[in-house]
C-alpha positions as a Python dict, from the first residue, in 0.01 Angstrom:
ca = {
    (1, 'X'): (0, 0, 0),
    (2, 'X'): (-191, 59, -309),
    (3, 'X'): (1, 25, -551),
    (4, 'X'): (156, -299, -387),
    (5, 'X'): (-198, -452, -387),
    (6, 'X'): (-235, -406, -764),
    (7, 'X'): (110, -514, -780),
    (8, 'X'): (10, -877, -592),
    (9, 'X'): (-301, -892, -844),
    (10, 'X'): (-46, -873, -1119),
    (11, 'X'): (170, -1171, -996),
    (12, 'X'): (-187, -1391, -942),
    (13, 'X'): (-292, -1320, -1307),
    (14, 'X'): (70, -1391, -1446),
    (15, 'X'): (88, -1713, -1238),
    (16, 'X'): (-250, -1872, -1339),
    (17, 'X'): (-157, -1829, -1645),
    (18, 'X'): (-29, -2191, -1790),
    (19, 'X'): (106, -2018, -2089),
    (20, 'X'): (353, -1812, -1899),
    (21, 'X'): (688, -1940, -1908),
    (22, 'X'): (1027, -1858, -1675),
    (23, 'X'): (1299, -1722, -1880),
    (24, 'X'): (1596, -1955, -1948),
    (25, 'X'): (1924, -1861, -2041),
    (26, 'X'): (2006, -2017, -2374),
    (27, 'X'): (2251, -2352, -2324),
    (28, 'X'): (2240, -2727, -2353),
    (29, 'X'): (1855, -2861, -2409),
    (30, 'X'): (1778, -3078, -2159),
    (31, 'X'): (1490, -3311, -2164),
    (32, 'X'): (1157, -3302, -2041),
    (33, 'X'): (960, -3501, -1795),
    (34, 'X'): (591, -3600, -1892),
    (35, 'X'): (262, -3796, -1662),
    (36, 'X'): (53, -4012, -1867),
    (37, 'X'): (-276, -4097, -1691),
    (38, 'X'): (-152, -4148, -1337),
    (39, 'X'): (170, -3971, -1180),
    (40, 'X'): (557, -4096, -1198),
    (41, 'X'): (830, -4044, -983),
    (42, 'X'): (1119, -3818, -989),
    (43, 'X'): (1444, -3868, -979),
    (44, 'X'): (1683, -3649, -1183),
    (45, 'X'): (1979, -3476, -1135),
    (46, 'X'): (2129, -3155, -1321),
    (47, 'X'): (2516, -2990, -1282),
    (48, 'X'): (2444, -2639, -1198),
    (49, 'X'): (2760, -2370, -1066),
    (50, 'X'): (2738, -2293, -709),
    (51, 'X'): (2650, -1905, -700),
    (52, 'X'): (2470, -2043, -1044),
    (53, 'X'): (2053, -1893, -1083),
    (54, 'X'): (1762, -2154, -1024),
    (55, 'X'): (1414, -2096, -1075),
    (56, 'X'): (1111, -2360, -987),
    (57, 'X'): (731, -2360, -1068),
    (58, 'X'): (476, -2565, -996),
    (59, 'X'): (117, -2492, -1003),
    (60, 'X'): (-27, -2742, -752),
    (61, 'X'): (111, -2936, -501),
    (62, 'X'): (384, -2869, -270),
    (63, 'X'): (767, -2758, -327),
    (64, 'X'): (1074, -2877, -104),
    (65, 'X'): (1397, -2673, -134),
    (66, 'X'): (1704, -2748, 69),
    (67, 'X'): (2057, -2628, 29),
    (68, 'X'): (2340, -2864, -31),
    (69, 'X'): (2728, -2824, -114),
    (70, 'X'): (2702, -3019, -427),
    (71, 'X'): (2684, -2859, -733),
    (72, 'X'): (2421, -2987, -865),
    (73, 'X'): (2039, -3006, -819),
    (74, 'X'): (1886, -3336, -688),
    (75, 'X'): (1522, -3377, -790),
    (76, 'X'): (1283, -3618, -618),
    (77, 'X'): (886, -3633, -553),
    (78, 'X'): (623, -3700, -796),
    (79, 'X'): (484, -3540, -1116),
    (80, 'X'): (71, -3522, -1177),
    (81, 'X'): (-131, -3743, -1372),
    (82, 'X'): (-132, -3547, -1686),
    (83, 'X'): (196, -3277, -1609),
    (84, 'X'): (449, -3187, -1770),
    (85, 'X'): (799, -3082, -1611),
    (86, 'X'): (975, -2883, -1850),
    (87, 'X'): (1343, -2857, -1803),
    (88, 'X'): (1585, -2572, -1968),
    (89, 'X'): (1833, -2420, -1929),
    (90, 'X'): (2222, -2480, -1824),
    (91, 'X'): (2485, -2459, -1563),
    (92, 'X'): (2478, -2122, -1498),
    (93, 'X'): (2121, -2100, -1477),
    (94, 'X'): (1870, -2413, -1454),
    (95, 'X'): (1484, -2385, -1491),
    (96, 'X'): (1207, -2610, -1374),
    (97, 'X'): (849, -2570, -1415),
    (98, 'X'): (545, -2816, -1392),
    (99, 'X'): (244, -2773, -1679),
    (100, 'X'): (-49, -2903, -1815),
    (101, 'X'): (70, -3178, -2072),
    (102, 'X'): (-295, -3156, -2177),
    (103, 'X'): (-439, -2836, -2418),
    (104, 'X'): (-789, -2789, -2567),
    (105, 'X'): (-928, -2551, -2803),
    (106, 'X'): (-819, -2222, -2583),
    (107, 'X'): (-508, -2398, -2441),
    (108, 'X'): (-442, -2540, -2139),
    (109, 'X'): (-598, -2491, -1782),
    (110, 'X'): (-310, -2625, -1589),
    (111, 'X'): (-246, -2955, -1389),
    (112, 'X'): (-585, -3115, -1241),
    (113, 'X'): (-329, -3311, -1016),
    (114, 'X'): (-52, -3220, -727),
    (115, 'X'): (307, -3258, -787),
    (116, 'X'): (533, -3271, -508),
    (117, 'X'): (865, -3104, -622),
    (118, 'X'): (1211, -3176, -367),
    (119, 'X'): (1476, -3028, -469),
    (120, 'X'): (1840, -2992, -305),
    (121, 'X'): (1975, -2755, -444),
    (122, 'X'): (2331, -2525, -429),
    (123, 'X'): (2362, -2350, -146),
    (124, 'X'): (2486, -2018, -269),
    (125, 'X'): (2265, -2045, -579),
    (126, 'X'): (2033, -1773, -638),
    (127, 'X'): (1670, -1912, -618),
    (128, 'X'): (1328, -1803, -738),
    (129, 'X'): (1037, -1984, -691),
    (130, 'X'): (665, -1915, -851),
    (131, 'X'): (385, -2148, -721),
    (132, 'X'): (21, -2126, -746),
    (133, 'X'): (-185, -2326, -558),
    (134, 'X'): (53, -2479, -380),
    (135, 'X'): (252, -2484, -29),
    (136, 'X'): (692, -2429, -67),
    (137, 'X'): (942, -2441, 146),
    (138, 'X'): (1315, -2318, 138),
    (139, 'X'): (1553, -2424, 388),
    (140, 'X'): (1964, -2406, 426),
    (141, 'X'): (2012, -2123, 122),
    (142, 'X'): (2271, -1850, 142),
    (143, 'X'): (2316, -1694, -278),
    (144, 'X'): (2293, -1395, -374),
    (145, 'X'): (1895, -1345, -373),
    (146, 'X'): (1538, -1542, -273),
    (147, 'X'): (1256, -1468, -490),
    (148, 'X'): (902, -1651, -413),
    (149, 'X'): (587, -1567, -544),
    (150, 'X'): (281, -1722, -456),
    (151, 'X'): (-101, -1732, -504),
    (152, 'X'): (-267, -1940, -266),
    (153, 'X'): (-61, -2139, 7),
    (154, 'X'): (169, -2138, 262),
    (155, 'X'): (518, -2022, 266),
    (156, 'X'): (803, -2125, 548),
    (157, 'X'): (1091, -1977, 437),
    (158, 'X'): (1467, -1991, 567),
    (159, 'X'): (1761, -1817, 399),
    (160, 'X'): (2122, -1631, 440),
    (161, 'X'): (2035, -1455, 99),
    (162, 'X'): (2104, -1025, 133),
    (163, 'X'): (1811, -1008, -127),
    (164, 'X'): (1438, -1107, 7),
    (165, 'X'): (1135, -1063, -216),
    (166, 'X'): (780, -1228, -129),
    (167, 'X'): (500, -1200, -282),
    (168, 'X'): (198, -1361, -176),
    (169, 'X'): (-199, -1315, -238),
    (170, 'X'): (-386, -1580, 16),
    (171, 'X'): (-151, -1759, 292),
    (172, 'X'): (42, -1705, 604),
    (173, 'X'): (402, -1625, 522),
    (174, 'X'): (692, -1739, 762),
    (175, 'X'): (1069, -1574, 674),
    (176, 'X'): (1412, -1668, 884),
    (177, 'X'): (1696, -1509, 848),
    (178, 'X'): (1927, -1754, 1034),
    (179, 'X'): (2176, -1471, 1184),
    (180, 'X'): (2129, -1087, 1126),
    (181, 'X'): (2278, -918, 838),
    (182, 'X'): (2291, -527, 854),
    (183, 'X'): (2356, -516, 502),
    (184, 'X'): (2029, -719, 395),
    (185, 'X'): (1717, -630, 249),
    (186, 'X'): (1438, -760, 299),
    (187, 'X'): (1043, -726, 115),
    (188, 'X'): (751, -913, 226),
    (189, 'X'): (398, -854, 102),
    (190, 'X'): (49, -1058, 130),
    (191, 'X'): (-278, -1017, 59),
    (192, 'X'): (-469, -1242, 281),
    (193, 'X'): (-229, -1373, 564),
    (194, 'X'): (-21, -1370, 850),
    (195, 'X'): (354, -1280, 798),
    (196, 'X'): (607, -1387, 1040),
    (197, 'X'): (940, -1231, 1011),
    (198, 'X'): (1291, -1382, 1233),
    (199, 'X'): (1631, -1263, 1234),
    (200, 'X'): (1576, -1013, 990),
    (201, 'X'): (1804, -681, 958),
    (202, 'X'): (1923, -411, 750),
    (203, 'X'): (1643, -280, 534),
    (204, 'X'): (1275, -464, 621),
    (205, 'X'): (931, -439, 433),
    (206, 'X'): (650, -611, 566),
    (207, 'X'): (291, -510, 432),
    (208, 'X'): (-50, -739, 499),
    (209, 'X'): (-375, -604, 383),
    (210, 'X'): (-570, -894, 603),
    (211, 'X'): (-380, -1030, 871),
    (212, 'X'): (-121, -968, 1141),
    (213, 'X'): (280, -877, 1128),
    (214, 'X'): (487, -1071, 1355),
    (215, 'X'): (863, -938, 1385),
    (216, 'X'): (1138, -981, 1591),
    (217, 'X'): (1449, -939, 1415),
    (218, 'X'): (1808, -779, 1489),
    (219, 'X'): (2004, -483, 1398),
    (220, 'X'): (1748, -294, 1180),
    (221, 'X'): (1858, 43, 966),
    (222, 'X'): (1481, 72, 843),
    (223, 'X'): (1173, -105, 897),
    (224, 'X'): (838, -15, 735),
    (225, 'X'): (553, -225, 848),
    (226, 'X'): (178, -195, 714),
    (227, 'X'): (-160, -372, 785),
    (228, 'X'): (-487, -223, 671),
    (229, 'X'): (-660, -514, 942),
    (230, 'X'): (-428, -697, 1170),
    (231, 'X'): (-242, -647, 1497),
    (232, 'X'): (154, -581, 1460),
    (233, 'X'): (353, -763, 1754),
    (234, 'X'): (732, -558, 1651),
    (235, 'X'): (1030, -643, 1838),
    (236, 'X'): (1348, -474, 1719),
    (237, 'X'): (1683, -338, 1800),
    (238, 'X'): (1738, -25, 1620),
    (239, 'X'): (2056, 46, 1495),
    (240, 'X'): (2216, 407, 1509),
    (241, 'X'): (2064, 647, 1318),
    (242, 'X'): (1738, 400, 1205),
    (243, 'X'): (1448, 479, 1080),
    (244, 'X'): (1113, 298, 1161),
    (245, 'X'): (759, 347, 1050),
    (246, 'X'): (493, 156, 1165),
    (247, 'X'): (103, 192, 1089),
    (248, 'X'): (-226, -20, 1083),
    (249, 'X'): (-586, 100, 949),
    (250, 'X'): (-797, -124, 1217),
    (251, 'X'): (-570, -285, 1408),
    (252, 'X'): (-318, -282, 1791),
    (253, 'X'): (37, -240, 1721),
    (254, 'X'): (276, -373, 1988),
    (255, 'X'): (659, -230, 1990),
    (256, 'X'): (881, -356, 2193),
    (257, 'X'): (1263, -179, 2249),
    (258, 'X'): (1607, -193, 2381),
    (259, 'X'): (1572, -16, 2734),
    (260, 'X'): (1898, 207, 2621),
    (261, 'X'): (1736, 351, 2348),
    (262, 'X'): (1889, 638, 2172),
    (263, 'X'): (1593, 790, 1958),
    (264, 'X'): (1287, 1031, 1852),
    (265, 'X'): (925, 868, 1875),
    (266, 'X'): (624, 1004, 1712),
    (267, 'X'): (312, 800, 1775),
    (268, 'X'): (-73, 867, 1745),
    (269, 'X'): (-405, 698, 1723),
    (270, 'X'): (-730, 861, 1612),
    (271, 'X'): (-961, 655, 1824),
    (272, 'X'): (-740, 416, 2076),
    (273, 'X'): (-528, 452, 2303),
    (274, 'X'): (-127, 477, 2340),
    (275, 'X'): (62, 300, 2638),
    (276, 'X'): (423, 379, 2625),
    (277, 'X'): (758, 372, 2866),
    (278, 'X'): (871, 611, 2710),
    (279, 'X'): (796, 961, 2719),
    (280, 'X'): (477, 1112, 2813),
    (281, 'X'): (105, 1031, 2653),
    (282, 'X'): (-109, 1291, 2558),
    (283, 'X'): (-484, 1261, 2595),
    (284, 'X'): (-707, 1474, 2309),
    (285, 'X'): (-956, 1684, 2525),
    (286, 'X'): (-1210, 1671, 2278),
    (287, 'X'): (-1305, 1286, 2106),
    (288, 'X'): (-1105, 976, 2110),
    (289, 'X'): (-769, 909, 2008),
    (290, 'X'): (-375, 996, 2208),
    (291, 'X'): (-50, 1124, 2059),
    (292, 'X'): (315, 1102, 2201),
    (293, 'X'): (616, 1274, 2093),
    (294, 'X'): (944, 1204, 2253),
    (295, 'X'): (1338, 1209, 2284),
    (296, 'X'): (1526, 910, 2445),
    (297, 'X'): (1857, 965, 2502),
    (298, 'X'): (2030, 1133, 2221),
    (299, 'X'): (1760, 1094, 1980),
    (300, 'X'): (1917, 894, 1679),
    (301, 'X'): (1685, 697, 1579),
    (302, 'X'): (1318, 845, 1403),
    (303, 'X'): (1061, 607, 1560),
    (304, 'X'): (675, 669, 1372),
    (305, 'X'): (388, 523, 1503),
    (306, 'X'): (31, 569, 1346),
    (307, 'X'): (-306, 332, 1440),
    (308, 'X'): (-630, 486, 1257),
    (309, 'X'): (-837, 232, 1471),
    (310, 'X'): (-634, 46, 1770),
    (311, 'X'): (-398, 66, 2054),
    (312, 'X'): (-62, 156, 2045),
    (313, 'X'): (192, 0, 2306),
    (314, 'X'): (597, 76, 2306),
    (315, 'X'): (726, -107, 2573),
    (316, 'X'): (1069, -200, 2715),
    (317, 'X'): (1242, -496, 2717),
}
């Protein structure tokens, strides 16, 4: 959990950083979009390959991404008074990233105004998207991968893509899967929020330092779930041979299961309590705190359960 914390701080100093730039692979220049004193409308479009690569920034504002079956990306909204988008890259791989048109003696401090980027976008492109201060949204994508990083705002994100990486220091983060994959993997992280995680399988990450974890997702091979203060609400349906590991600092975690379970749980609390219909609870003589060890059926899956400070309920559906 450490090391993802410093890993977040990393992302929040490389984002706020107006002289970063996303890398572009080299092809045909295209031309850039500037703001004088008050903002302009967008309206451009770019061909980009279907399973092509697109990355967006903006670093205030809001950004709109929906999948389409043309191969191209559609771009509508509004640029800031005094932004810059810059615009690079080619077919294969197209880049789009709002700046500060303005620079002083040190450089520039970013935009002072919002832009609104919405995009539609390739379906089966492979998308990244860095914001700062700024709310984005990603709806109707299926490529290859779905990359977002963000600072401060809110993310609602829905996507087919096997590959899920979120990263996100202040803001409640919302991820869809729209039907399970098995194969998928899956990696979200925030500093400062609430994450909310649906339809999810495979291979699931989900670590808050401040706030709660929300799951309910499908056919899971592995799910690791962390909160140093929050409450985890985790509804899952292991698959064979899965292996789950759940654990808050100061905080309740709530598991719910398939009532033909076929696994090993391992749960204990230092000072709450553990309610479970499964197995049998074991009360410390001495002091506060419960542990439960137990074998449902024929124990494939490795259930592990651990609440420093909070309750522990595994319940079945």
């Amino acid at each position: 959990m450490k090391k993802n914390i410093l890993h977040i701080a990393t992302l929040c100093a490389s984002l706020a950083s107006a002289g970063s730039a996303l890398a572009a692979s080299p092809a045909a220049a295209y031309t850039d979009v500037s703001a004088g004193a008050s903002s302009q409308p967008l309206a451009s479009t770019w061909p980009v390959a279907a399973e092509g690569r697109i990355e967006i920034g903006n670093v205030r504002g809001r950004v709109t991404v929906t999948g389409w079956d043309q191969p191209q990306v559609k771009l509508e909204g509004s640029l800031g008074a005094g932004s810059t988008l810059a615009v690079s890259g080619g077919v294969d791989r197209l880049s789009l990233r709002v700046k500060s048109a303005e620079s002083g003696l040190f450089g520039s401090n970013g935009p002072r105004h919002d832009s609104v980027l919405i995009l539609h976008v390739p379906r089966n492109a492979s998308l990244e998207v860095n914001v700062v201060s700024a709310d984005a949204s990603v709806a109707e994508m299926a490529g290859k991968s779905l990359k977002v990083g963000s600072v401060s705002g809110d993310l609602d994100l829905s996507s087919a893509a096997p590959e899920i990486d979120v990263d996100s220091v202040s803001g409640d983060v919302t991820v869809v899967a729209p039907s399970p994959n098995p194969a998928a993997r899956a990696h979200v992280q925030t500093v400062s929020g609430e994450i909310r995680a649906k339809g999810l399988a495979g291979r699931i990450k989900l670590e808050t330092v401040s706030g709660g974890v929300d799951c309910a997702c499908g056919a899971v091979r592995e799910l690791n779930t962390g909160s140093v203060s929050g409450d985890a609400d985790i509804d899952v349906a292991p698959a064979a041979s899965a292996r789950l590991h759940l654990e808050s600092m100061s905080g309740s975690i709530r598991l719910q299961l398939p009532a033909a379970l076929s696994a090993r749980i391992d749960a204990a609390t230092f000072s709450g309590s553990i309610h479970s219909d499964f197995g049998a609870v074991q009360e410390k003589e001495y002091g506060p705190g419960s542990s439960l060890k137990a074998q449902i059926g024929a124990g494939d899956a490795d259930i592990n359960v651990q609440a420093f400070s909070g309750d522990i309920q595994i319940r079945r559906h």
